[in-house]
N, C-alpha and C positions, 0 to 999 in steps of 0.2 A: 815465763814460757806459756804458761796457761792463760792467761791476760791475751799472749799475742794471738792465739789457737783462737780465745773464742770470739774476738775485733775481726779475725780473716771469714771465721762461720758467719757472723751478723754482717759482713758484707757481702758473702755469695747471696746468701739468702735474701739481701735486701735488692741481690742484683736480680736475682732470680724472682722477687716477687713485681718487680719494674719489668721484667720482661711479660710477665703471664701479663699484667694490667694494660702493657702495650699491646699485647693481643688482641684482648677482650677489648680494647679502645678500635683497634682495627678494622677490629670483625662488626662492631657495632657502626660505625662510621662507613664502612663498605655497604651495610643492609640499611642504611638511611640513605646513601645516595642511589642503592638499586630502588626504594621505594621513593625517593624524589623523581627518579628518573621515568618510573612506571607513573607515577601521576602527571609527570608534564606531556610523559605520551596520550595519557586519558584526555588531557586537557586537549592536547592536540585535537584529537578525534572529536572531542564534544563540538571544538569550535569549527573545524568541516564539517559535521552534521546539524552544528547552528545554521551557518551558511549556505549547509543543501536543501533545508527546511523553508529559510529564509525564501531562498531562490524558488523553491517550490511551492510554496505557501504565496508567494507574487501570482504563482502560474494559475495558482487553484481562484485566487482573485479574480485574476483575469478570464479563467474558465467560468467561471458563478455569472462573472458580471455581463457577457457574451450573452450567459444562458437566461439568464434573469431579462435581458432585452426581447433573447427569441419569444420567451413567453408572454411577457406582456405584449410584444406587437399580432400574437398568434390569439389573445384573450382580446385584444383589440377587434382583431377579422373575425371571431367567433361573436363578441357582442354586437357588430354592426350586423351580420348575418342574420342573429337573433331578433336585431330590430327588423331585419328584413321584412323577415318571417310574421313578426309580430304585427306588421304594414299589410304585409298581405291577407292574413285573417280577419284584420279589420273588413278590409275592404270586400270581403264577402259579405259582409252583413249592409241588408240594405238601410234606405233610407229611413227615416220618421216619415209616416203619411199625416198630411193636413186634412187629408177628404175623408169622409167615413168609409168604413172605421179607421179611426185613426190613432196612430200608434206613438207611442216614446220607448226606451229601453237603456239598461246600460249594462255594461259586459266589464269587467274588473279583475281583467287575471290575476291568480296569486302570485304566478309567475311567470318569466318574462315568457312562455307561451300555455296555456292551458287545452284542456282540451274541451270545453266548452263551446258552441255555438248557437245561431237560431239564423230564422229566416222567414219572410212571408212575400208573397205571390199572387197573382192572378191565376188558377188556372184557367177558366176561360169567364163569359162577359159574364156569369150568374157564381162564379165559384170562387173562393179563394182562400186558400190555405198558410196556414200559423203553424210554425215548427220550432221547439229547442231540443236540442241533444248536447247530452254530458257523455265524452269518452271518458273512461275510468283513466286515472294517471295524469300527468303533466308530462309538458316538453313536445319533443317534435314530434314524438310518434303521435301522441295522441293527439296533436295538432294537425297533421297530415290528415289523418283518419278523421275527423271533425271537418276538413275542407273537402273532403274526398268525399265526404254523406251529403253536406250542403248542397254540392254540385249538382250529384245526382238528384236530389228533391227540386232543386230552382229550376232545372231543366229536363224534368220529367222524364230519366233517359232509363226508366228499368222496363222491361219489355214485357207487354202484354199486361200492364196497371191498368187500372182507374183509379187516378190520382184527388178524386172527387170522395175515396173510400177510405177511410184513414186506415179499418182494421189491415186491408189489403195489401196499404201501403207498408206496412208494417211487416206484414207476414215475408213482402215481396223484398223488404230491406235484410231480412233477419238472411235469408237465402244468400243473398249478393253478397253478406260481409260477414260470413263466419270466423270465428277466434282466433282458428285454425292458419287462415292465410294472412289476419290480421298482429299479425307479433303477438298470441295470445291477449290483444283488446277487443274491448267490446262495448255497449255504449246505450245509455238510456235514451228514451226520448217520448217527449209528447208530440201529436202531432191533431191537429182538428180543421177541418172544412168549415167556411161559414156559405151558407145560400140564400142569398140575398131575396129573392122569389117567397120562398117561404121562412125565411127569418131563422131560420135551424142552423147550431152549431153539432157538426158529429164532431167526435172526436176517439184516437184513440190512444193507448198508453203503454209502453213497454218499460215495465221497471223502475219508470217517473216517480218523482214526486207529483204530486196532483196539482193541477192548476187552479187558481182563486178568484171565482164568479162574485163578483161584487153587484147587488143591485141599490140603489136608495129607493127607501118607500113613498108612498104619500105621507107618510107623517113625518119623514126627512131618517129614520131608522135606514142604517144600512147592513142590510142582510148579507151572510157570506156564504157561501157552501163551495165544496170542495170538489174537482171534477177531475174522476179517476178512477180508469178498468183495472179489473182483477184477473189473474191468473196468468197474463201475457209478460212473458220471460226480458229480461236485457239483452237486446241485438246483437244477437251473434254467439249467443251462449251455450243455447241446441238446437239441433235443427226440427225443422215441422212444427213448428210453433203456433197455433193459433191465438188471434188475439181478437179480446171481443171492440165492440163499438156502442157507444151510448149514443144520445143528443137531448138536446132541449130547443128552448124555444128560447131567442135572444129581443131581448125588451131594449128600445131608444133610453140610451142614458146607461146600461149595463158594461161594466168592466172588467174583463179578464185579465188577468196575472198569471205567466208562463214563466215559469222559475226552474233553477236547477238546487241539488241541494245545500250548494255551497253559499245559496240567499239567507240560509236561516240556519245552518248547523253552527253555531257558535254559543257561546255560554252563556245564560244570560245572567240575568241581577240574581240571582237564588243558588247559581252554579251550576244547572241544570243546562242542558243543551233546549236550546229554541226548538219549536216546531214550528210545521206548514200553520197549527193552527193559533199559535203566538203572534205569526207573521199576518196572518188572515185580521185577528181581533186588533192588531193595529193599523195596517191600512184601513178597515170599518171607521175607527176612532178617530184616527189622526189623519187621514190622507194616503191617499194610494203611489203618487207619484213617485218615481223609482229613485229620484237624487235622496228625498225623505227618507223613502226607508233605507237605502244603502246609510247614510247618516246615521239611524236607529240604528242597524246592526252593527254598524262599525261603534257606537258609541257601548255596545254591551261586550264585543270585541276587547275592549283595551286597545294598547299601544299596539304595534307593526301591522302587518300586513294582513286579512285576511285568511281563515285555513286553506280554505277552497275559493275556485271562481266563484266571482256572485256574479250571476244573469239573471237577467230581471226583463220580461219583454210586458209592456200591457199595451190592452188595447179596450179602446173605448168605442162602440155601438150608436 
């Protein structure tokens, strides 16, 4: 009796321990297909937002590559523009003269416009005037402003001059083109009269580098000295400005060199920056010609471009 008591206990119980394990089989089997089921929804959703990316990442392609056209054909019209520009500053500057005095020069932006220029002239049958001006800056403005001073000097249109007076002329510029109306530029410049009558160069200078009288001697020595007034301000800087005036006497065979500072600020063999009188000591030695020395300079330069414009005008007596 006790045999069969405790065969019926070891079956409830073993029925009983099949039941709890089929539970727990259940419960675990339900919470794997609720987590199968949450991940194929994730998957779901990842592969639409593959596919909206996809779709949208075309779009953004398409958008880039649209834009990426506008702007090179937009950098296009800006760089012919810039040659424009670049054409027409040229052509302010005049020719080389073959007759005395006669003249060579070279003008070498740093960039595709500078605000460098120069210029020379008749002003009438005994006068004739030599001019370079450096706007401060690059680009258009200062390029504008550079064609806008040339005009004015080539066609002698400031009122009540004598353009035969350089300090005058000077005084008479500084008035016409203040900072003020000028996009805050403003602009160095040498400028001198030669007369022919009596062989006198005046000249005078606002904020220049000096310009470089060369003469050869009788014994073939060539002497340099530097021509350049003190105390007269950069054009346009402040107003009532007086500026003084010098001159000398100009001898057959004398050459002057009208520069800006962009002909000689570069480094030279020592690491030191060139000066007007580094520039001087080798036009004396080696030759004055402007391809020459542009060569020099560029060969203490190094590789690229230039800092500054180099303007170079001479002129031979």
């Amino acid at each position: 009796m006790n045999e069969v008591s405790n065969r019926q206990t070891i079956r409830a119980a073993s029925a009983e321990a099949r039941s709890d394990f089929d539970l727990d089989r259940d419960h675990e089997l339900a919470e794997a297909r609720a987590e199968i089921a949450r991940l194929s929804a994730e998957y779901d959703d990842l592969k639409l937002l593959y596919a909206a990316l996809m779709e949208h990442g075309e779009a953004v392609e398409d958008q880039l590559a649209e834009s990426n056209l506008a702007l090179q054909k937009t950098q296009a019209r800006l760089d012919a523009e810039l040659a424009d520009a670049g054409r027409y500053v040229l052509s302010l500057l005049p020719a080389p003269r073959t007759a005395s005095p006669v003249t060579d020069w070279l003008l070498v932006p740093s960039t595709e416009l500078g605000g460098d220029s120069f210029g020379y002239h008749a002003i009438d049958d005994d006068h004739m005037a030599f001019y370079l001006l450096d706007v401060c800056g690059h680009g258009v403005g200062a390029a504008l402003l550079s064609a806008a001073v040339i005009n004015v000097l080539r066609s002698s249109s400031l009122p009540n001059v004598d353009f035969r007076k350089p300090d005058g002329v000077l005084a008479a510029l500084n008035e016409a083109f203040p900072m003020e109306t000028q996009n805050d530029m403003f602009f160095t410049i040498w400028y001198g009269v030669h007369c022919r009558s009596t062989a006198t160069l005046s000249y005078s200078t606002g904020g220049h580098p000096p310009a470089i009288h060369l003469r050869t001697a009788a014994d073939g020595v060539v002497r340099t000295s530097q021509l350049i007034t003190y105390g007269g301000m950069a054009i346009g800087a402040f107003p009532g400005v007086d500026y003084e005036l010098k001159s000398f006497v100009v001898e057959p065979g004398d050459r002057l060199l009208i520069l800006s500072d962009g002909t000689f600020e570069v480094n030279g063999a020592d690491g030191g920056m060139l000066s007007v009188s580094d520039l001087a000591q080798y036009a004396a030695a080696h030759g004055d010609e402007p391809s020459q020395i542009l060569e020099w300079v560029r060969s203490m330069n190094g590789t690229g471009p230039l800092p500054d414009d180099f303007s170079l005008l001479r002129i031979q007596f």
